[in-house]
Backbone as numpy.savetxt, mean C-alpha at the origin, in Angstrom:
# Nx Ny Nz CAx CAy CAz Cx Cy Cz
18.46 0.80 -4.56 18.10 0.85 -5.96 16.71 0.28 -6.19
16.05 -1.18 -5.26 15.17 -1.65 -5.84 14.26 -0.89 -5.18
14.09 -0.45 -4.14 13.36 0.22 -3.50 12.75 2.01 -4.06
13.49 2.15 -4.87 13.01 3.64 -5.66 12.51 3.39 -6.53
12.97 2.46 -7.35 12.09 1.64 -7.83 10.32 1.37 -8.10
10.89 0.77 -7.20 9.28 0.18 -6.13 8.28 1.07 -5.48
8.98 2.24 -5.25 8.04 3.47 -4.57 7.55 4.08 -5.93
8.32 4.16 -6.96 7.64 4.62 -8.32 6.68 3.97 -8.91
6.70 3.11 -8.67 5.74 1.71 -9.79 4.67 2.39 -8.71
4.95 2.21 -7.23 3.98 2.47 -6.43 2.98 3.48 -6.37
3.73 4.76 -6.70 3.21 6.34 -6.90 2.57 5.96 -8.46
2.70 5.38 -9.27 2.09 5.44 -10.64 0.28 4.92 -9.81
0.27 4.46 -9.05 -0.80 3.22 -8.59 -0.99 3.77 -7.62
-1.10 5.54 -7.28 -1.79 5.86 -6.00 -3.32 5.74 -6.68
-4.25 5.60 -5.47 -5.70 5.86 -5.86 -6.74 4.38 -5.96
-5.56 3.46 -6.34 -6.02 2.06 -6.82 -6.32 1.07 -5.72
-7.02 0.25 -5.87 -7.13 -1.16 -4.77 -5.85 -1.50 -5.17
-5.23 -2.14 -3.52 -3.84 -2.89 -3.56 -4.10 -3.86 -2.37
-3.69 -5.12 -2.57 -3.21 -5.92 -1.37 -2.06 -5.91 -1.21
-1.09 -5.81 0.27 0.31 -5.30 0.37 0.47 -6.57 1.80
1.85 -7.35 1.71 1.72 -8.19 2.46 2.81 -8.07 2.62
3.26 -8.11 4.04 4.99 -8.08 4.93 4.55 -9.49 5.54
5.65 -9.21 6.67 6.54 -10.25 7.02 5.31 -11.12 7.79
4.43 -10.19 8.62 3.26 -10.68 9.77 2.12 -9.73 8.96
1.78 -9.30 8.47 0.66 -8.57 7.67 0.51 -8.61 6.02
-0.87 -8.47 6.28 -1.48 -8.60 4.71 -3.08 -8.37 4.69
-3.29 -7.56 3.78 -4.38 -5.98 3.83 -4.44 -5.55 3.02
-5.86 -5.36 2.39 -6.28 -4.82 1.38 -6.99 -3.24 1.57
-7.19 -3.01 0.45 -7.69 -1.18 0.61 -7.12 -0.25 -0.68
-7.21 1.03 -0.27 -6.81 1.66 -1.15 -5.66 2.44 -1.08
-4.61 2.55 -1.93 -3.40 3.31 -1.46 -3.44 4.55 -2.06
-3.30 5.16 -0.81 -3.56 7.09 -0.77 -2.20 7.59 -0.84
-1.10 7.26 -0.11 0.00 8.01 0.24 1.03 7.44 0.00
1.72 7.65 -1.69 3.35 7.05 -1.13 4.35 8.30 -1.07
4.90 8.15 -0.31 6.24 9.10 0.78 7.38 8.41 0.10
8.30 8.73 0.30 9.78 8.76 0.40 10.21 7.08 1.28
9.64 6.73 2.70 9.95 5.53 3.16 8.81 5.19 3.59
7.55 5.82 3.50 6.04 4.27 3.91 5.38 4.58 3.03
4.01 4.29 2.56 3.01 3.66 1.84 1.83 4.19 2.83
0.79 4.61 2.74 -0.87 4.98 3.71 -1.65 4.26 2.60
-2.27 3.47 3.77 -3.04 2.32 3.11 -4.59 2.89 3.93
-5.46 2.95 3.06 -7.03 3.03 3.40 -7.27 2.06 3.21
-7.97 0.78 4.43 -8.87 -0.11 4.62 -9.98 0.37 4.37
-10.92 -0.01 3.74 -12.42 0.08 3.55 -13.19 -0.98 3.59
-13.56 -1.18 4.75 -14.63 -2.52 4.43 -16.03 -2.52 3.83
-16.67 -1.10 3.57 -17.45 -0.77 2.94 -18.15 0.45 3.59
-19.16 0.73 3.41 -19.74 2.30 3.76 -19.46 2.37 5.54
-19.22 3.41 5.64 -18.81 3.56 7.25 -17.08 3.93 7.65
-16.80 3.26 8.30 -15.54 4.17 9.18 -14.15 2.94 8.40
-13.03 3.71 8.19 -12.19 2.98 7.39 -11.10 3.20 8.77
-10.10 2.37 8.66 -8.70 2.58 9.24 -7.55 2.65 8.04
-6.56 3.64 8.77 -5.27 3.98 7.70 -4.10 3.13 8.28
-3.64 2.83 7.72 -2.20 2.13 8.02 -1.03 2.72 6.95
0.04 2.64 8.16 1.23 3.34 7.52 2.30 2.11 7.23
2.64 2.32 6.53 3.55 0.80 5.82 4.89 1.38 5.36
6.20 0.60 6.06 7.46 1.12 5.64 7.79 0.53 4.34
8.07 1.28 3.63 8.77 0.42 1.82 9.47 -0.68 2.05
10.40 -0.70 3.12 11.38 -1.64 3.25 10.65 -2.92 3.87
9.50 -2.68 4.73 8.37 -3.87 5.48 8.01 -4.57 3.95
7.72 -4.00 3.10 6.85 -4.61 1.86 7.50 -5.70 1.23
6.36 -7.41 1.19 7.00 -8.33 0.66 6.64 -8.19 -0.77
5.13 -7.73 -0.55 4.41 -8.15 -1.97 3.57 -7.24 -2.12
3.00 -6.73 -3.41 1.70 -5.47 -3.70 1.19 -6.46 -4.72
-0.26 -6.62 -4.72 -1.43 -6.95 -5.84 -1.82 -6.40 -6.11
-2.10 -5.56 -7.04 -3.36 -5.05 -8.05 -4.41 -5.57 -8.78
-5.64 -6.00 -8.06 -6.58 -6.62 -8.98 -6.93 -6.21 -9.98
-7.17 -6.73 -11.00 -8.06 -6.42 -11.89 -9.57 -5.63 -12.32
């Protein structure tokens, strides 16, 4: 239940800066992809080459949205 939830709030907030922090990780960037069970997270550290990370819904402790 909380988890469909959570992928909705999530999908409202594709496109946006998010910090997303599990159990051993925590990473900022932009979230491109929410799916059905992970999250695609674009790291950008600024102009140049980014890394994607795939994040399971159920891994997720916490999401920030800055301001």
């Amino acid at each position: 239940m909380f988890a469909s939830t959570f992928r909705e709030e999530l999908a409202k907030r594709q496109g946006h800066s998010v910090t997303i922090s599990t159990f051993n990780y925590g990473q900022s960037g932009v979230l491109a992809i929410v799916e059905a069970d992970y999250v695609t997270l674009v790291e950008t550290p600024g102009y140049g080459l980014y890394e994607v990370q795939n994040i399971p819904i159920e891994a997720i402790q916490s999401a920030f949205f800055p301001a």
